[in-house]
TIDREN-707293 format. One record per residue (C-alpha): residue in three letters; y, x, z. Coordinates in steps of 0.5 Angstrom, whole numbers, padded with zeros to 4 digits, always signed. Example, Ala and Ser with C-alpha at 12.3 -4.5 7.8 and 13.67 -1.06 7.14 Angstrom:
<atoms>
ala-0009+0025+0016 ser-0002+0027+0014 
</atoms>
This chain:
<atoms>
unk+0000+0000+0000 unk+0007+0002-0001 unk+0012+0004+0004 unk+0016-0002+0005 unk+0023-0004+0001 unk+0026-0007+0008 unk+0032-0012+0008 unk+0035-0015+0015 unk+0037-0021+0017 unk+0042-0023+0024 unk+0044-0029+0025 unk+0049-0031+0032 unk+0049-0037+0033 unk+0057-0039+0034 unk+0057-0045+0029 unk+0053-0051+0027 unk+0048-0050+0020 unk+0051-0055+0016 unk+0047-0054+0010 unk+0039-0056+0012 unk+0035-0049+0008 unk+0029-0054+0008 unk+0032-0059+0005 unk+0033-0055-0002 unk+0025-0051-0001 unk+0020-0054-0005 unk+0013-0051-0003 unk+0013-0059+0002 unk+0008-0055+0008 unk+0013-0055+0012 unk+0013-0061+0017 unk+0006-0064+0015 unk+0001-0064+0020 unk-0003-0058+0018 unk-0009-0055+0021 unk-0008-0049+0027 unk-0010-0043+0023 unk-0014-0040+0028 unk-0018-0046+0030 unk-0024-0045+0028 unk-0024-0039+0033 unk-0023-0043+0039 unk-0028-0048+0037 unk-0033-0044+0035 unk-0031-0039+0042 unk-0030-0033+0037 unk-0022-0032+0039 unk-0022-0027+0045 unk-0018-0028+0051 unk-0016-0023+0057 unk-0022-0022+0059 unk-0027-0023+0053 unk-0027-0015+0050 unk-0028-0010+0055 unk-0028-0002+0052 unk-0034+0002+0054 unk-0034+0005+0061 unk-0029-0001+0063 unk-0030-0001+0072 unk-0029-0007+0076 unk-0023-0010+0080 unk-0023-0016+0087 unk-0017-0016+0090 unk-0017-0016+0098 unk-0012-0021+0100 unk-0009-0023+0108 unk-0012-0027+0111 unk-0004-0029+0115 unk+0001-0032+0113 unk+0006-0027+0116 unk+0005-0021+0119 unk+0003-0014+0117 unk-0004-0010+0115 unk-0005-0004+0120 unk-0012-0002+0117 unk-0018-0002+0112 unk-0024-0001+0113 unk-0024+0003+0108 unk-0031+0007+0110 unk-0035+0002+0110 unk-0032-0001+0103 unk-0033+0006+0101 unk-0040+0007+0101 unk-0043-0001+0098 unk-0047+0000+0092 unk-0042+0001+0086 unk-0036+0002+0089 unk-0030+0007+0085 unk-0025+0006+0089 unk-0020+0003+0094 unk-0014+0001+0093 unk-0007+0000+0098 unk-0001+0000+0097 unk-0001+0003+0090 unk-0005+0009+0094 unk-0013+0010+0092 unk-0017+0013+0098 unk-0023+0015+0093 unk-0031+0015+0093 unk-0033+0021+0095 unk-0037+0022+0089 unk-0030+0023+0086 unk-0027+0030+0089 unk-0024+0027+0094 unk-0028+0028+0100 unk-0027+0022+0104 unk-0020+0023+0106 unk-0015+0018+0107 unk-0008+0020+0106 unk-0004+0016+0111 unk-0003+0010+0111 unk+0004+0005+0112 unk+0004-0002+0115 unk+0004-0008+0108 unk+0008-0013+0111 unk+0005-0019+0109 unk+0009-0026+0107 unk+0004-0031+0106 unk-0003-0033+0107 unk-0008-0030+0101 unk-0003-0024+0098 unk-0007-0018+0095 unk-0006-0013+0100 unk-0012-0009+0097 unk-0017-0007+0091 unk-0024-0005+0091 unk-0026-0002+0084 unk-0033-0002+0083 unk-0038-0001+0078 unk-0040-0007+0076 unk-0036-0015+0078 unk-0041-0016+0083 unk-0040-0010+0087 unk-0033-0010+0087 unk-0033-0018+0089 unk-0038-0017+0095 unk-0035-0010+0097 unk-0027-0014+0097 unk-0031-0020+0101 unk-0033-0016+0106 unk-0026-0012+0107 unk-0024-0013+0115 unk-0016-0012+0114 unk-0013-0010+0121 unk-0007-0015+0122 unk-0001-0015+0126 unk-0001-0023+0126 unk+0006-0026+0126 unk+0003-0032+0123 unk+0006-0037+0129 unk+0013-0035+0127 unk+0011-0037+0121 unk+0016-0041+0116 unk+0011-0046+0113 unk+0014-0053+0112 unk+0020-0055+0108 unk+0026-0056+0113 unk+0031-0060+0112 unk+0036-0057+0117 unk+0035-0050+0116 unk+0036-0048+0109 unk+0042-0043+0105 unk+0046-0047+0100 unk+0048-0043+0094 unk+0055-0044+0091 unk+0053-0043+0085 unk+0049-0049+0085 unk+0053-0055+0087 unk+0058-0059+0084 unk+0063-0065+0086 unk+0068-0069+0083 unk+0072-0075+0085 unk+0069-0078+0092 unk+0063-0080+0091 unk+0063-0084+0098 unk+0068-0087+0097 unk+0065-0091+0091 unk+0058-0092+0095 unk+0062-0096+0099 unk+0066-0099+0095 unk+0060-0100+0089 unk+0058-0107+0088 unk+0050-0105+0088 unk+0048-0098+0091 unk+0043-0094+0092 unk+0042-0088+0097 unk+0034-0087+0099 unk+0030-0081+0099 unk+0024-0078+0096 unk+0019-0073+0096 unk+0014-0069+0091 unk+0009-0065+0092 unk+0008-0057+0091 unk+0004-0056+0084 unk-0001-0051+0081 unk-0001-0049+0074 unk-0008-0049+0073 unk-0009-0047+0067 unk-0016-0047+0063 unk-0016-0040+0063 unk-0015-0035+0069 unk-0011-0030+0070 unk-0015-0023+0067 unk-0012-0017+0065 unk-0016-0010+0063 unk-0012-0004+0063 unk-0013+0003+0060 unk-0009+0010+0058 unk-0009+0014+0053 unk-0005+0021+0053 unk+0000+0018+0057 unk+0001+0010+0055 unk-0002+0004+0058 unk-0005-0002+0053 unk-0007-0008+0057 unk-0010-0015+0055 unk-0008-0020+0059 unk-0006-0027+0058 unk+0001-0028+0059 unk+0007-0032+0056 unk+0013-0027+0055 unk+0011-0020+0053 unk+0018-0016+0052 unk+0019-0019+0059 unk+0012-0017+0061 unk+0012-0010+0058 unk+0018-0009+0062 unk+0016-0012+0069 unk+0010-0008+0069 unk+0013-0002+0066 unk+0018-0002+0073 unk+0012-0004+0077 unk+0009+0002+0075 unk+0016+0007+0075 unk+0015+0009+0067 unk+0019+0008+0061 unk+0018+0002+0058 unk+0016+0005+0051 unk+0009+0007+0054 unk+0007+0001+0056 unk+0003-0005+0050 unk+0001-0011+0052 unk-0004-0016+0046 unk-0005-0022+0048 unk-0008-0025+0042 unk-0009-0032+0045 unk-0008-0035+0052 unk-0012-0041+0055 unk-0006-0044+0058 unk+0001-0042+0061 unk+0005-0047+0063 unk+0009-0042+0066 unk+0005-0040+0070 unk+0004-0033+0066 unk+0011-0033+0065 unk+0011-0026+0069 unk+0007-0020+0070 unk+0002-0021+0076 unk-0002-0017+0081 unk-0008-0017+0076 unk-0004-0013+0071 unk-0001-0008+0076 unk-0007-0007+0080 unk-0011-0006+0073 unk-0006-0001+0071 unk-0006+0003+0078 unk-0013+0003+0078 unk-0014+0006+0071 unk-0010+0011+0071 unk-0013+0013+0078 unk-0020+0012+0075 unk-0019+0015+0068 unk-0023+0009+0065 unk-0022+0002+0063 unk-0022-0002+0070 unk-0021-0011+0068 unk-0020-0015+0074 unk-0021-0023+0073 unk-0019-0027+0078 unk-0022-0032+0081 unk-0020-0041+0081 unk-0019-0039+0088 unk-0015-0033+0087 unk-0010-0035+0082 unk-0009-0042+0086 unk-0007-0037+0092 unk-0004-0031+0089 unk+0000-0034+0083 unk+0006-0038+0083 unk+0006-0046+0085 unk+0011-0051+0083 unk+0016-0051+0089 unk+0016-0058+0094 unk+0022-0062+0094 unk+0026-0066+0098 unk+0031-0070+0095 unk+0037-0076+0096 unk+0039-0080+0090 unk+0046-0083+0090 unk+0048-0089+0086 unk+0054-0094+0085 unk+0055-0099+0080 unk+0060-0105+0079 unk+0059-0112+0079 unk+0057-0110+0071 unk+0052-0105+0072 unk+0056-0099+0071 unk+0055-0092+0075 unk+0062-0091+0078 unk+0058-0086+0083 unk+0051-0081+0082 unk+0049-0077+0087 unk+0043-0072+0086 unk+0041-0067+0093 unk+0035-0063+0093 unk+0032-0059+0098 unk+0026-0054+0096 unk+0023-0048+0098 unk+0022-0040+0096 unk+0019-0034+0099 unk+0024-0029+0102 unk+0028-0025+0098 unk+0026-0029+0092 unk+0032-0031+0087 unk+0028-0037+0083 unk+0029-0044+0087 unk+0026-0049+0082 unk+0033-0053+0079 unk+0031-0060+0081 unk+0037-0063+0079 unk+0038-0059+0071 unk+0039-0066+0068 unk+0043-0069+0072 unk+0050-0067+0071 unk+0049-0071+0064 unk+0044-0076+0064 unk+0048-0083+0066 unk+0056-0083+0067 unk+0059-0085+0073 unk+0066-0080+0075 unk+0065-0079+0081 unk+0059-0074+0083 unk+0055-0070+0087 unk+0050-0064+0085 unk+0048-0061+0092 unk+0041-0055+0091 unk+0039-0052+0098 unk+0033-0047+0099 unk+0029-0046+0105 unk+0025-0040+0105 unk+0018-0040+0107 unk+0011-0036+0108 unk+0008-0039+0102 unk+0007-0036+0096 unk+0013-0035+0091 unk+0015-0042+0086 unk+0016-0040+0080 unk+0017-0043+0073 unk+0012-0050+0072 unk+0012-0054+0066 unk+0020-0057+0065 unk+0022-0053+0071 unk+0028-0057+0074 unk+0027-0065+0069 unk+0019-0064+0071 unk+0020-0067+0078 unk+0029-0069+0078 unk+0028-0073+0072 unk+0023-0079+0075 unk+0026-0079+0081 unk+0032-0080+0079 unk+0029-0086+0074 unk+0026-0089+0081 unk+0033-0090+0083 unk+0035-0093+0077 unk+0029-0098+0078 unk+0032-0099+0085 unk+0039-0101+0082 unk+0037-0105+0076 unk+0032-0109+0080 unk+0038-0110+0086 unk+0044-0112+0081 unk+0038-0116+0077 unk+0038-0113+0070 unk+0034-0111+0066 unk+0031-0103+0067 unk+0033-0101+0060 unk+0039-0106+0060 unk+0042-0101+0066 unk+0040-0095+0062 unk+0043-0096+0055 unk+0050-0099+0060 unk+0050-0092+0063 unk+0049-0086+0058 unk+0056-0082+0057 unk+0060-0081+0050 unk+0060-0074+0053 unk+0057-0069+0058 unk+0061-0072+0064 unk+0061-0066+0069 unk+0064-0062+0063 unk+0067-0066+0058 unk+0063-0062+0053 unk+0061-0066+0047 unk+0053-0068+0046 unk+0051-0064+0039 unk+0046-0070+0039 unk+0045-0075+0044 unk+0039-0080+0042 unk+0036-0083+0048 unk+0040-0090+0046 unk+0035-0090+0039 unk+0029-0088+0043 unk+0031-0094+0050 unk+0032-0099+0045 unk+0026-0097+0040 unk+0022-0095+0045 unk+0022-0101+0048 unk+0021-0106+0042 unk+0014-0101+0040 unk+0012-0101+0047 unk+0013-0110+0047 unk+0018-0109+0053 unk+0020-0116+0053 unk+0014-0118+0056 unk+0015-0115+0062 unk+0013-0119+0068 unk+0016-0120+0074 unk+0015-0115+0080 unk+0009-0118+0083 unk+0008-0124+0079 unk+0002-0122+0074 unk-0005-0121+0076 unk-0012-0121+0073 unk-0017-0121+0079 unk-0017-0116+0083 unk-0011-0113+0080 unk-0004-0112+0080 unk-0001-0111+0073 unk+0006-0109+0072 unk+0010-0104+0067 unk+0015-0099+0068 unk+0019-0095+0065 unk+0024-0089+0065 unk+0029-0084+0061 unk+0027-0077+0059 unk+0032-0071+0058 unk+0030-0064+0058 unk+0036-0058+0057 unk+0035-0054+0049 unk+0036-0047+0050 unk+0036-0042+0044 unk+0034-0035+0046 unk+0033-0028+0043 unk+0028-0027+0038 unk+0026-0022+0033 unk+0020-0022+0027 unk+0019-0019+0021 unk+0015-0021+0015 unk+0011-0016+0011 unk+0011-0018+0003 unk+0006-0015-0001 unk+0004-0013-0008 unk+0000-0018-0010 unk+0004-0024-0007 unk+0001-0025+0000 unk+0006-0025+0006 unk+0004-0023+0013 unk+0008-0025+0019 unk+0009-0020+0025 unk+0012-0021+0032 unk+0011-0021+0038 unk+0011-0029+0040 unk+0004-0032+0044 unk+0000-0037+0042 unk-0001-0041+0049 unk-0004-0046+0046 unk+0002-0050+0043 unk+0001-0048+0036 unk+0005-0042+0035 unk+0000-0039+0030 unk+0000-0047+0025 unk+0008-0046+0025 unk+0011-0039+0024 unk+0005-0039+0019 unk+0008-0046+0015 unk+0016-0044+0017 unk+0014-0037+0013 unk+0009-0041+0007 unk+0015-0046+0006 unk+0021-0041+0007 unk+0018-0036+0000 unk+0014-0040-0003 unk+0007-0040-0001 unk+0001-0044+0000 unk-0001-0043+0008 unk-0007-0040+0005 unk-0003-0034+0003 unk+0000-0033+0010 unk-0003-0029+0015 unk+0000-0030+0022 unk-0001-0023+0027 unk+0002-0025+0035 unk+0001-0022+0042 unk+0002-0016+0041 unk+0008-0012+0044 unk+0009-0007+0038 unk+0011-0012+0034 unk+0019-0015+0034 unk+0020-0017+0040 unk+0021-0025+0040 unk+0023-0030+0046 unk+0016-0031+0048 unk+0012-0038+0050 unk+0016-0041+0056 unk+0023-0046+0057 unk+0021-0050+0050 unk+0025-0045+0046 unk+0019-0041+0043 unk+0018-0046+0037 unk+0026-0046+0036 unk+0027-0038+0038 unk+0021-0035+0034 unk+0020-0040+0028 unk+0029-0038+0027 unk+0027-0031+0027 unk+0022-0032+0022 unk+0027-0036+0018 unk+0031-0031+0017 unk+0027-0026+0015 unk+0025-0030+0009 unk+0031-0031+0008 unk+0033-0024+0007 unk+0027-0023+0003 unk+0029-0029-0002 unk+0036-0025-0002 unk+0031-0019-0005 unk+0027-0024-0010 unk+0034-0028-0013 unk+0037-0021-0015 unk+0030-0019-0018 unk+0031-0025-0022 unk+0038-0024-0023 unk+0041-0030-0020 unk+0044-0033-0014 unk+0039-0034-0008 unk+0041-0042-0008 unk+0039-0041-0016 unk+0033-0039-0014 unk+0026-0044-0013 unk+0020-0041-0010 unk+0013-0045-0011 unk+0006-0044-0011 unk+0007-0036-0010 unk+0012-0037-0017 unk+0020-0036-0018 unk+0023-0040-0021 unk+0030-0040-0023 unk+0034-0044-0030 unk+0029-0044-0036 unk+0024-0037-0033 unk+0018-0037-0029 unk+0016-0031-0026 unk+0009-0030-0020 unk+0012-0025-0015 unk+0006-0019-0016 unk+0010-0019-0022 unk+0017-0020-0019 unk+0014-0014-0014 unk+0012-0009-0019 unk+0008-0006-0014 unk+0013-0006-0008 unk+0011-0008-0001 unk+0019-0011+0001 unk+0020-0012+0009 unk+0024-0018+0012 unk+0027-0016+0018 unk+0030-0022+0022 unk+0033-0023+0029 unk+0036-0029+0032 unk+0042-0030+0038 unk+0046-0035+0043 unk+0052-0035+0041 unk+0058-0040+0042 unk+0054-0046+0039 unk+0050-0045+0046 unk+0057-0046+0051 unk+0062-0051+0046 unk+0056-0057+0047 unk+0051-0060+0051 unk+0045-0059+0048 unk+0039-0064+0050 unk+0033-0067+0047 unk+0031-0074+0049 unk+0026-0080+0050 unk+0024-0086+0054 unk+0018-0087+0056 unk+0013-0094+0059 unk+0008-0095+0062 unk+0003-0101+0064 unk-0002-0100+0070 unk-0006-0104+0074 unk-0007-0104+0081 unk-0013-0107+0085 unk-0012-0110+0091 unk-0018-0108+0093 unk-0019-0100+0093 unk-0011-0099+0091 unk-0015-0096+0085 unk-0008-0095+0080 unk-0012-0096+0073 unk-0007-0093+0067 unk-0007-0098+0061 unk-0002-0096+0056 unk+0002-0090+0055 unk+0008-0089+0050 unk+0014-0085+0049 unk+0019-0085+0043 unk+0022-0078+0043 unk+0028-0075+0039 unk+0027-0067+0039 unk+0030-0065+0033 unk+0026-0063+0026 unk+0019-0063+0028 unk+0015-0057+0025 unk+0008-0060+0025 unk+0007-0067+0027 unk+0000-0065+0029 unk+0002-0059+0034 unk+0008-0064+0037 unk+0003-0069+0037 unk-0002-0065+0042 unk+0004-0062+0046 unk+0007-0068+0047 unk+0000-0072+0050 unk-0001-0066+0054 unk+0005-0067+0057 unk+0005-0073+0059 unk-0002-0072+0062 unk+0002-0067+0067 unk+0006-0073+0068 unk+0001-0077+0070 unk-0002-0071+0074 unk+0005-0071+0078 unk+0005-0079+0079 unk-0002-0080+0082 unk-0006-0074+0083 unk-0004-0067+0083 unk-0002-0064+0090 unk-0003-0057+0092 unk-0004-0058+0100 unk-0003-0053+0106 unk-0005-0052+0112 unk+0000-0052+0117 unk-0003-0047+0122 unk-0003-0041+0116 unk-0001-0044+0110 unk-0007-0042+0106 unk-0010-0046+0101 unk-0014-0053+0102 unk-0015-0055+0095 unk-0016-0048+0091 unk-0021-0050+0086 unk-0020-0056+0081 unk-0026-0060+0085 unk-0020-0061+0090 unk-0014-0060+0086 unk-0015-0066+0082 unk-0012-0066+0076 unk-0013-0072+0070 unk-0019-0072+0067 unk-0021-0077+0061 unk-0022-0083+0064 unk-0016-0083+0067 unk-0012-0082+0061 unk-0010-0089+0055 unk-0010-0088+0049 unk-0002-0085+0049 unk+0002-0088+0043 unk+0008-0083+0041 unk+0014-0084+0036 unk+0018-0079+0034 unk+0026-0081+0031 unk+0028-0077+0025 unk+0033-0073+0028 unk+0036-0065+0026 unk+0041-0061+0031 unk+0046-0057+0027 unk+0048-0054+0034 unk+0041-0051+0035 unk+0038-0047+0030 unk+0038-0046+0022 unk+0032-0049+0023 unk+0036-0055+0027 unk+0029-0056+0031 unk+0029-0057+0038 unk+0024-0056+0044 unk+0018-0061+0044 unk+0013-0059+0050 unk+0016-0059+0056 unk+0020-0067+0055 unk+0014-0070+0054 unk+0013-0069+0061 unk+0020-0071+0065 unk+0020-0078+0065 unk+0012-0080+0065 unk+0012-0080+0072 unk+0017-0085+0074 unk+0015-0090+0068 unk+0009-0090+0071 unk+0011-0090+0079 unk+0016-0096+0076 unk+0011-0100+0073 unk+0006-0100+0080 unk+0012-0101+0083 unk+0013-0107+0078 unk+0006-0109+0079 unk+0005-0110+0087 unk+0013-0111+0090 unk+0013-0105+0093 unk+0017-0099+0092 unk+0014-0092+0093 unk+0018-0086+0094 unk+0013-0080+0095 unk+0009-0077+0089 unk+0002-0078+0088 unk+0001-0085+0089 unk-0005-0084+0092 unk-0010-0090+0094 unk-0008-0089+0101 unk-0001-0090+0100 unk-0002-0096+0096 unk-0006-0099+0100 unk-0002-0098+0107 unk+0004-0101+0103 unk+0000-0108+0100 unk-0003-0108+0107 
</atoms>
């Protein structure tokens, strides 16, 4: 192959894209529901994940983990470990005591006290010769503790707490429109600390090679993870290389490098071998991070019409010690509904637990249904209509800012949502019923912030006319591989047969990563741009502008001459370089996508069982890239959304913090009996302020407003209101009596 001719293309994004380059290609892949490139991998068990591929001589790691909540670890029984079958290694504090057989006679070097701030944190690792030597030697470690555990911070308080300034907000007074309004609001609800619990564990395997560290590990966001791992270990970023090829599921619960791949690095290196380290269900529910809980107090008043005059939304949620992240609960509710006087209030307690991080939609996941719950509590005291209420409070412009929306559609998904899903039959609360059971609608708003993010691709063109796409964008199961590939075929010209998608590798361009619902938008612009650059090449090789220029089925066409690309190439490999940034686009406007979402259940007055009979959504989200892929993001979000209302709840011992439910026997997400058939419509809709591609998130929205359309309709069902999710049968049960 030749050396490649390369042409870049930069684009900030300081003003909105008028012309809509789709719309002047002519190859029609883009857009249409085609299959994930790399399925018949998956279904066939042949895609190799993190821990699918072991290089020769790979040795084996187990964490040791405390068995506090808060305290310190003194000391290892390290000899003991030392001398099980198998063992390599012992590992703590970034310091290995060897095996003997490995020259180092036994000695300890000294070691100082870990300071322990949660029950199951990895103060150790054992290294052995096989996975089951190194899981029965670290099972048998007995750490010496110094045990604090009793002055322990373990629940949520509400009195001791740090308010950031940074994250509050008010305008007008909102207590004065609360006493003054003519129906008001003012309760308090709680949600529960959630898990990820994605299909495939936490995996990495780690090796050196003269100097520079690879790693397999399945993580989301590989120029950030190279990064974090490469300050972890304190070298140069340049000597570390992550692939992750295919991730089994993130839900940002592989946003960040976590002990594994730290742990696998120190040991390998140490060891002068491969060493994998796979953690257990248990382990990753323990040792990885949670969604946090959350407290919060929903403030609304509205005049005799219904109109908000008043929105209060206060969250009170918690974070490890010395920890920046605090889950953004109210994220969406300076925008959603109008109302001139406000109050935004975040406040964060510090607890030993282990540390919240990222969970899918971070923030509108558990803000936005609760915020929904309270619209139900207002529409049914000023006795309108739930949508009705919604459709009278939705803002001409970001009321907290002033900033205009770039497009603000949840108007056209309430009102058509409503008509597919026959909201007009909606009975009165309490009033229908079959048997046993209770039946009841409900419904609510979903709004989800749209962020552009930085990213980078390149697509190699070759001589015989083929393309391959490089960058270093992951597939977690959302349909990377399907999209980049039809973005690429459809921008030059190709039939998707003839584009090959290479991803999750950290030497290729640096993309934005998997996480926030901006990988599809961020990576895919990118991938745009270097087509485009690419199509520059071409158009002056055809000898016209590129706007003259048509490129279908592997051919440019351009007035009366038609010419195949190996012909227009002439031998030349030509490399298309494209990069994407926020730019003014991202500050001038508000940026959201939108949807409304219903639900029909029926409750038994027996069992308190809450039995999910319909499920639907109509969704604004900018251009759709593949019908399909959205489809399946938007199915996969809202059975998150039904885990949220009725089942998923991490619990915690109080005494230690640890972990009770720490395997999916106990943390009981949906399964397949639990889910309807899930009906979703997505409204033609293109953002010019988003991206060249006038595309938006779709994976995160799915998931805001499930869980309050589903608790609105039990609460629609049975007469009762329930303010603490899940809705579990015990709860239902007390509340019919």
């Amino acid at each position: 192959m030749s050396e490649p001719i390369t042409f870049k293309r930069h684009l900030r994004m300081n003003t909105p894209e008028k012309a809509d380059f789709f719309d002047q290609t002519a190859q029609g892949v883009l857009s249409q529901p085609l299959d994930r490139p790399e399925g018949k991998l998956k279904v066939t068990g042949t895609a190799s994940y993190a821990d699918d591929v072991h290089p020769p001589e790979t040795a084996y790691g187990w964490f040791v983990r405390a068995p506090i909540a808060k305290g310190w670890v003194t000391g290892l029984n390290t000899a003991e470990l030392r001398a099980m079958p198998g063992v390599l290694a012992v590992i703590r504090d970034d310091r290995m005591i060897m095996h003997p057989a490995q020259g180092q006679q036994g000695k300890s070097p000294p070691q100082g006290p870990s300071e322990v701030f949660y029950a199951g944190q990895p103060v150790a690792l054992v290294v052995a010769e096989t996975f089951e030597q190194a899981r029965d030697a670290a099972q048998a470690a007995r750490p010496e503790l110094i045990d604090r555990s009793d002055k322990a911070a373990l629940k949520l308080p509400l009195d001791d707490y740090e308010t950031p300034k940074s994250k509050q907000a008010a305008q007008g007074d909102l207590d004065k429109a609360m006493t003054e309004a003519a129906f008001a609001v003012d309760q308090v609800y709680e949600t529960p600390s959630m898990s990820h619990s994605a299909m495939e564990p936490h995996a990495a395997v780690a090796w050196w090679d003269d100097g520079k560290l690879t790693v397999r590990g399945s993580y989301q966001m590989l120029k950030t993870n190279v990064a974090e791992l490469a300050d972890a270990l304190g070298i140069s970023a340049r000597k570390v290389r992550i692939l992750a090829p295919y991730v089994g599921g993130g839900f940002g619960g592989k946003l960040g490098i976590s002990h594994e791949a730290v742990g696998a690095a120190i040991a390998a290196q140490r060891l002068g071998r491969p060493v994998a380290i796979a953690l257990h269900r248990r382990n990753v529910y323990e040792a990885t991070h949670r969604r946090s809980e959350s407290r919060q107090r929903i403030r609304l008043a509205a005049g005799a019409d219904g109109r908000l005059a008043g929105i209060g939304h206060e969250a009170w949620v918690s974070s490890m010690f010395g920890d920046s992240f605090s889950e953004p609960v109210t994220q969406a509710s300076p925008f959603t509904y109008a109302g001139e006087n406000r109050v935004i209030g975040h406040h964060v307690a510090r607890l030993n637990l282990t540390a919240p991080g990222s969970m899918r939609a971070p923030g509108e996941a558990i803000g936005v249904p609760i915020v929904e719950l309270a619209m139900d509590e207002l529409a049914q005291a000023a006795g309108l209509d739930p949508v009705e209420l919604r459709l009278r409070n939705i803002p001409d412009e970001d009321p907290s800012t002033g900033k205009p929306f770039s497009s603000n559609r949840l108007e056209d998904c309430l009102r058509q949502g409503a008509e597919r899903f026959g909201w007009a039959d909606r009975p009165e609360p309490g009033a229908r019923r079959e048997g046993e059971w209770l039946i009841g609608m409900g419904m609510a708003s979903a709004v989800r912030v749209n962020t552009l993010e930085p990213s980078e691709a390149a697509i190699i063109l070759l001589p015989d006319g083929t393309a391959r796409v490089e960058t270093d964008m992951t597939d977690i199961g959302t349909g990377s591989y399907a999209i980049l590939t039809q973005i690429a075929a459809e921008a030059l010209g190709l039939p998707v047969e003839r584009v090959t998608t290479v991803l999750g590798d950290s030497d290729l361009p640096p993309s934005s990563g998997s996480g926030g619902s901006f990988g599809a938008a961020s990576s895919g612009s990118s991938v745009l741009l270097a087509a485009q650059a690419l199509r520059a090449q071409l158009a002056e090789r055809m000898g016209c502008d590129a706007d003259e220029m048509t490129l279908k089925d592997g051919q440019a066409i351009a007035g009366n001459r038609t010419r195949a690309l190996p012909d227009l190439l002439a031998g030349d490999t030509l490399r298309g370089e494209g990069a994407i940034d926020p730019g003014a686009t991202s500050q001038t406007v508000r940026q959201a996508t939108w949807g409304a979402q219903f639900a029909e259940v029926a409750v038994s007055t027996v069992t308190g069982e809450v039995q999910l009979r319909r499920l639907a959504a109509t969704f604004a989200c900018g251009r759709i890239l593949n019908p399909k892929t959205a489809r399946s993001q938007c199915i996969g979000g809202m059975i998150f959304g039904i885990g949220s209302a009725l089942t998923e709840h991490v619990a915690h011992d109080p005494r230690d913090g640890h972990f009770v439910n720490r395997d999916l026997a106990e943390y009981h997400v949906p399964a397949n009996l639990d889910v309807p058939k899930i009906d979703i419509a997505f409204l033609p809709d293109r953002d010019a302020h988003a991206n060249p591609m006038q595309a938006k998130g779709i994976g995160e929205l799915a998931c805001c407003g499930t869980a309050g359309a589903i608790v609105n309709a039990i609460a629609n069902a049975t007469g009762k209101r329930f303010r603490e999710f899940p809705v579990t049968l015990d709860k239902v049960l007390a509340a019919l009596g």
